[in-house]
C-alpha positions in Angstrom: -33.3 98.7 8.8 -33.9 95.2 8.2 -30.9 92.4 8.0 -30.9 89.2 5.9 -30.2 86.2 8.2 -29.3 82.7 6.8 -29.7 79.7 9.2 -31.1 76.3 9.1 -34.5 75.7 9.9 -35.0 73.0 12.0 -36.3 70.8 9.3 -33.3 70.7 7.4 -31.0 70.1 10.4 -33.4 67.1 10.9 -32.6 65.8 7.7 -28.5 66.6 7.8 -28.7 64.9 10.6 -30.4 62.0 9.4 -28.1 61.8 6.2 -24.6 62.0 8.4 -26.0 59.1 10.3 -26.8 57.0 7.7 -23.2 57.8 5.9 -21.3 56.8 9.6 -23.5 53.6 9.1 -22.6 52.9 5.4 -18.9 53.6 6.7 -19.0 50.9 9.9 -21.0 48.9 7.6 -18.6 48.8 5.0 -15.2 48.8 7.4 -16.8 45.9 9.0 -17.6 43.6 5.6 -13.9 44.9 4.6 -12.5 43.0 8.1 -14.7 40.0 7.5 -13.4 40.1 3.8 -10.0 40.0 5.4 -10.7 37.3 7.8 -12.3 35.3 5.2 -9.6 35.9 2.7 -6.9 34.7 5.3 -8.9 31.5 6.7 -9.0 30.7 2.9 -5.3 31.1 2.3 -4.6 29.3 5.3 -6.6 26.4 4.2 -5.4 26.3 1.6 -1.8 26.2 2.4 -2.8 23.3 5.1 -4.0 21.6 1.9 -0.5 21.9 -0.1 1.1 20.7 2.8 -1.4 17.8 3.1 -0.9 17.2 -0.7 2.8 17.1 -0.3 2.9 14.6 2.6 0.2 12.8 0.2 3.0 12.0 -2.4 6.1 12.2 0.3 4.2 8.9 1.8 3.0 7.3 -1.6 7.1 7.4 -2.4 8.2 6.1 1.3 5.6 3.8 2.8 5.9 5.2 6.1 2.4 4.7 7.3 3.5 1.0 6.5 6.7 0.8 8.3 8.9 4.0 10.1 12.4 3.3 9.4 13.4 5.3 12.3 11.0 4.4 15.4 10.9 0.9 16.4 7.9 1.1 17.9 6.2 1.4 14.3 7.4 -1.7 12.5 4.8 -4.1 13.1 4.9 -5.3 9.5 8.6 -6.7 10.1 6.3 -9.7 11.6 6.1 -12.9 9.7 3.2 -12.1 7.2 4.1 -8.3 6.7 4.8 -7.3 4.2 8.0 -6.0 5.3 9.9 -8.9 7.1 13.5 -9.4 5.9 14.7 -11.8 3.9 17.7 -13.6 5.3 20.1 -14.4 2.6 22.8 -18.0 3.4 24.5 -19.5 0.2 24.2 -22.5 1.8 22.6 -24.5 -1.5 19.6 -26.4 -1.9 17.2 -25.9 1.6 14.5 -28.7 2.4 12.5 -26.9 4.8 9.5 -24.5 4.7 10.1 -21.0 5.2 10.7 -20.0 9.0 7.6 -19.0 10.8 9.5 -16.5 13.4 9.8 -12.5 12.7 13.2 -13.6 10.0 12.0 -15.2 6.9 15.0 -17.5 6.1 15.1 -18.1 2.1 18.1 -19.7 1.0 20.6 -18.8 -2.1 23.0 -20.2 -4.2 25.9 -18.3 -4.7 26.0 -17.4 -8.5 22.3 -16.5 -9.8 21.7 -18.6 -13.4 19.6 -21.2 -14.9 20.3 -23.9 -12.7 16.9 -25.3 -10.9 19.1 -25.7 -8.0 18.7 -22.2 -6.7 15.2 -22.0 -5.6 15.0 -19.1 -3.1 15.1 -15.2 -3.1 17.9 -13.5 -4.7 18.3 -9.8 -4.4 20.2 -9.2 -7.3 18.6 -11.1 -9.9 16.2 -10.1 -12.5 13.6 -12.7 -13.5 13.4 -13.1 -17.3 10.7 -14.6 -18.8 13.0 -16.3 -21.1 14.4 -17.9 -17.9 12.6 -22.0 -17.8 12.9 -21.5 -13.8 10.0 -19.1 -14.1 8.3 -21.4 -16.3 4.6 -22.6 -14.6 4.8 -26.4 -15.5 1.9 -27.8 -14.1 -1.6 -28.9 -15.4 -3.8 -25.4 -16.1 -6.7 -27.5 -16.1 -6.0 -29.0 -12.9 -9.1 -28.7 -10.7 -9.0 -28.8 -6.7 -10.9 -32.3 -6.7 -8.9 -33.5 -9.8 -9.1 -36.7 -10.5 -5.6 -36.9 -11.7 -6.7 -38.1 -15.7 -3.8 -36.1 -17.1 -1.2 -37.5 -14.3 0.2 -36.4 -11.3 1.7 -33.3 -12.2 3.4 -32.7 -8.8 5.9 -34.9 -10.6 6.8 -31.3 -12.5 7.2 -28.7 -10.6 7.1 -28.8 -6.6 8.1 -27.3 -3.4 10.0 -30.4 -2.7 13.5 -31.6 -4.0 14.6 -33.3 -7.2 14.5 -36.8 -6.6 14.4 -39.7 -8.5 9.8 -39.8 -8.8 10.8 -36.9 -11.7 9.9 -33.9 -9.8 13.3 -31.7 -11.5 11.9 -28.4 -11.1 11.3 -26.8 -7.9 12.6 -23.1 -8.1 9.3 -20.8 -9.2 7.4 -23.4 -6.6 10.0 -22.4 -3.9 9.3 -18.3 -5.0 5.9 -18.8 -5.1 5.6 -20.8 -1.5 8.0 -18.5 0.6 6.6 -15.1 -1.2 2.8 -16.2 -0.1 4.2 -17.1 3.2 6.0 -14.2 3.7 4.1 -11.7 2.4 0.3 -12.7 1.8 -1.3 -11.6 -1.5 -0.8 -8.1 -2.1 2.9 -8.5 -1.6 3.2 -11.7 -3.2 1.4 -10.3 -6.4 3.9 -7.1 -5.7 6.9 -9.5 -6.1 6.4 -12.1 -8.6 6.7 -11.1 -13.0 3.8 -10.1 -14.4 2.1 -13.3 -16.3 2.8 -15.3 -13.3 0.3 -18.4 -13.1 -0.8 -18.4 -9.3 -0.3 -22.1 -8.0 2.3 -24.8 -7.5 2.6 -28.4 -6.2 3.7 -29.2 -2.1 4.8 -26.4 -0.1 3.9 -24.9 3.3 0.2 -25.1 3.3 -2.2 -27.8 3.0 -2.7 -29.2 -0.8 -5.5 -30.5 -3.4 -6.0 -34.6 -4.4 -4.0 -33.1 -6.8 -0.6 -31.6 -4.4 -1.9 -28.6 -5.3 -1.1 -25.5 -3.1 -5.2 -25.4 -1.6 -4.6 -22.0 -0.7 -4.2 -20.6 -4.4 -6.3 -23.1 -5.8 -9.4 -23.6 -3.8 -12.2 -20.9 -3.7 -14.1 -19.6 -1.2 -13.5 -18.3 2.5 -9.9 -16.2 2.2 -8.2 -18.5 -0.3 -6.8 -16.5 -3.1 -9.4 -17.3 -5.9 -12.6 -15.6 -6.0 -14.6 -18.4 -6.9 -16.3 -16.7 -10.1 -17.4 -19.0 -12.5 -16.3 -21.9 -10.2 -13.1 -21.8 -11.2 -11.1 -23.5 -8.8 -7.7 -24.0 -10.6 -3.9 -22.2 -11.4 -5.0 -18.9 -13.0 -3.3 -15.6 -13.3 -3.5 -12.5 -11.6 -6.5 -10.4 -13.5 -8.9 -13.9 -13.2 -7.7 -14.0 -9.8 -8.3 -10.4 -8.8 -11.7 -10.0 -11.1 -14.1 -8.9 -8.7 -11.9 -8.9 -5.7 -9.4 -6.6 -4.3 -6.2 -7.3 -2.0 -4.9 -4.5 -0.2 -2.1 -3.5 2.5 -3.2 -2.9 5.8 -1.6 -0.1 7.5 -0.1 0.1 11.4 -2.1 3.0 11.8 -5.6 2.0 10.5 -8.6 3.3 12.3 -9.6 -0.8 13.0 -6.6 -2.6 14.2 -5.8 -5.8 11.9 -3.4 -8.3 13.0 -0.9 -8.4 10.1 -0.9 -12.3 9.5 -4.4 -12.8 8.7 -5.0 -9.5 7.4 -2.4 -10.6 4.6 -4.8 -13.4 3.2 -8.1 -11.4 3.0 -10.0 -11.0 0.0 -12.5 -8.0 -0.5 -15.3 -8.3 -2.9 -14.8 -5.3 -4.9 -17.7 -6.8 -7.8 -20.7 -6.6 -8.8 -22.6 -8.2 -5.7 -20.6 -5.1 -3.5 -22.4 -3.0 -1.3 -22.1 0.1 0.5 -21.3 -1.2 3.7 -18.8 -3.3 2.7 -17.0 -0.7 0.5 -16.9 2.1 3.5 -15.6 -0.8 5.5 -13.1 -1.9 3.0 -11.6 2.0 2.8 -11.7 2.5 6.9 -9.2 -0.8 7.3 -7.3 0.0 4.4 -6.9 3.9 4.7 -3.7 4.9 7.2 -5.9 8.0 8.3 -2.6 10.1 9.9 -3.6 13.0 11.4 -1.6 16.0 10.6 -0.6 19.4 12.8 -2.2 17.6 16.0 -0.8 20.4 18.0 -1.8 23.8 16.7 -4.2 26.9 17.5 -7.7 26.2 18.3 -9.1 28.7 15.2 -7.2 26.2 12.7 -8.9 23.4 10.7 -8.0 19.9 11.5 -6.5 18.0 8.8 -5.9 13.9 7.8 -3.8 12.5 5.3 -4.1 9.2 4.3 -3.9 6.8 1.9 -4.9 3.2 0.3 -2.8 0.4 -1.4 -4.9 -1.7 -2.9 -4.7 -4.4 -6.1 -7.7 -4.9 -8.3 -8.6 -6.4 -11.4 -5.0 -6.9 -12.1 -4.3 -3.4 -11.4 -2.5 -2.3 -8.3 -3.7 1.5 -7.0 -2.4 3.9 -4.5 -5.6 6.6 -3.2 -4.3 9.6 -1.3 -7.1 11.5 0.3 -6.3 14.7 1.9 -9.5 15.8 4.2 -9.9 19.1 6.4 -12.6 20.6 8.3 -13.4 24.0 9.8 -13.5 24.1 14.1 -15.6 27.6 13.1 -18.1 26.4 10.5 -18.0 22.6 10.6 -17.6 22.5 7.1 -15.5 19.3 5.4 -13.9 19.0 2.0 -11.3 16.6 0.8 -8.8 15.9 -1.9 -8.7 12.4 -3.3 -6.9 11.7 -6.3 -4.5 8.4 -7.4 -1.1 8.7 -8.2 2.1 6.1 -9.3 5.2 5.7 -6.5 7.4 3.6 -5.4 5.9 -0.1 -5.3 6.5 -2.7 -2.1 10.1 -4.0 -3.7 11.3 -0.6 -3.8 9.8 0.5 -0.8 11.9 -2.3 1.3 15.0 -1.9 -0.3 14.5 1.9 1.0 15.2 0.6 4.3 18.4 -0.9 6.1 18.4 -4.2 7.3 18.1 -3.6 10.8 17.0 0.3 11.6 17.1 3.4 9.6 17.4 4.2 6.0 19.3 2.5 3.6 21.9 4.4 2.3 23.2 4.1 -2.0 27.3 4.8 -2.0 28.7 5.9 -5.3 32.5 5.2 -6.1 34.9 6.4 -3.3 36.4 9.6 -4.6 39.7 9.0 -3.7 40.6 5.3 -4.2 37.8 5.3 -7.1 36.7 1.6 -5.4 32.8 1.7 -5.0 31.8 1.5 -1.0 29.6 -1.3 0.3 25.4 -0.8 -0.1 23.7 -1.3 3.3 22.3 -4.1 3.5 18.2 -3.4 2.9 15.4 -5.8 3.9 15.8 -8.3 0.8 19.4 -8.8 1.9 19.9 -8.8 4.8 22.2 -10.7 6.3 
């Protein structure tokens, strides 16, 4: 009797075999792209979180300055130095002072007691607002005063100077005195920060060296790092957008990737115009950038990540650049966040900070007595 039998030839076990393999390989195949998904997927979140926390620190220093000056450590406060731009003022009602602003770490400008009209209160005061209604803020010199004047319209040092009213005419002497300790204290950027907008840049005596005129040669001269540009030749009082066409004046941070020294860095002037190159532009951002590094201590598989950021004051306009900038230890791969925001300016930033260390601190009203509690003292009034 004969029997059916059913069984694969050995052709078509050949072939199953071949087909199982290639659906294990389209399985591993497919597992493994699925992990590298994964790994992909979570590098990118983490990047991306790295860059929230880079934008946040971004604005957090925009608002606080600390790249500029650490309230807390000491050891980061270099700009506290005569020509930063955050050395304290020290506040004395002790009238009318004759001398030019102190040259040590303390900028001594002198107060009168009760802020008004009076041309005899020529320093910084703290809790003043500067009207432009105010004549003490009035710029009454010659506009067309030149640097090699040859004094046609008069001497008009007679006006408005550094020096005291005395009997030769010279009656006005308070926005000379602003203009004369700001510059000495600060530099350019800061003075600019500080003085009302529409402010005419010059004034007659005063701590630096002065035209045929009496002329502050510092603001009125052009060339090397005097504060006019020389465009067009112009070499007399102008205002801030003539002053800054062209040009740029910028902060230089303690942490900069070039050390500056503070005090000269605070009189340089960038050419920002038409006859700038690349060179001098990359250079321009590498001193003026803070560049802080951020999560300096963190697993080897992580990207590295720099926040910093730019104060600079152009064409009349003063700007703040964050730049957030990461790169990959796996790939090498860079990208970067740069963007411009508004924050606190310099005056706010110093009145931020106490006095002496640490931040200042705003009391409201005591809640029991209902009598208002002492502000600390901050860096414009410190005593």
């Amino acid at each position: 009797m004969s029997s059916n039998r059913r069984a694969f030839t050995l052709i078509e076990m050949l072939i199953a075999i071949a087909l199982g393999l290639v659906l294990v390989y389209t399985a591993a195949a497919g597992l493994r792209v699925a992990a590298q998904t994964v790994t992909v997927a979570n590098r990118l979140a983490l990047e991306n979180e790295i860059m929230r926390n880079g934008f946040e620190i971004a604005l957090d220093e925009v608002d606080l300055w600390r790249a500029y000056d650490e309230p807390v450590d000491a050891m980061r406060q270099g700009q506290r130095s005569a020509g930063g731009i955050f050395c304290p003022f020290k506040s004395s009602a002790v009238g009318v002072s004759t001398t030019a602003p102190a040259t040590s770490a303390t900028i001594i400008i002198d107060i009168a007691n009760i802020p008004g009209p009076t041309d005899s209160e020529r320093g910084w005061n703290s809790d003043y607002v500067w009207p432009v209604a105010d004549p003490r803020t009035w710029f009454r010199n010659n506009m067309a005063e030149r640097s090699g004047t040859a004094l046609h319209f008069g001497g008009y040092k007679r006006f408005s100077t550094v020096g005291p009213a005395d009997a030769t005419g010279r009656t006005h002497t308070w926005l000379a005195n602003q203009l004369d300790r700001l510059v000495s204290a600060f530099g350019y950027y800061g003075m600019a920060d500080y003085l009302p907008a529409g402010t005419i840049y010059d004034y007659a005596g005063g701590s630096f060296p002065v035209t045929g005129g009496g002329m502050c040669s510092l603001l009125a001269n052009t060339g090397g790092l005097n504060f006019q540009n020389g465009d067009g030749g112009a070499d007399f009082a102008q205002s801030l957008y003539r002053a800054t066409k062209n040009t740029a004046f910028a902060v230089y941070p303690l942490t900069a990737a070039t050390p500056i020294n503070a005090t000269s860095a605070a009189y340089t002037r960038w050419n920002v115009g038409q006859n700038a190159n690349q060179d001098s532009t990359r250079t321009f951002q590498l001193v003026t950038s803070s560049h802080d590094p951020v999560l300096e201590i963190r697993p080897t598989t992580w990207p590295t990540m720099t926040v910093s950021t730019a104060r600079t004051l152009a064409y009349n306009r003063f700007a703040c650049v964050a730049r957030v900038h990461w790169t990959s230890p796996l790939t090498g791969n860079t990208s970067e966040l740069s963007f411009t925001c508004f924050g606190t300016s310099l005056r706010g930033a110093r009145q931020q900070r106490r006095a002496d260390s640490g931040w200042a601190v705003w009391h409201s009203a005591d809640a029991g007595t209902g009598s208002p509690n002492p502000n600390d003292a901050t860096l414009d009034n410190a005593n």
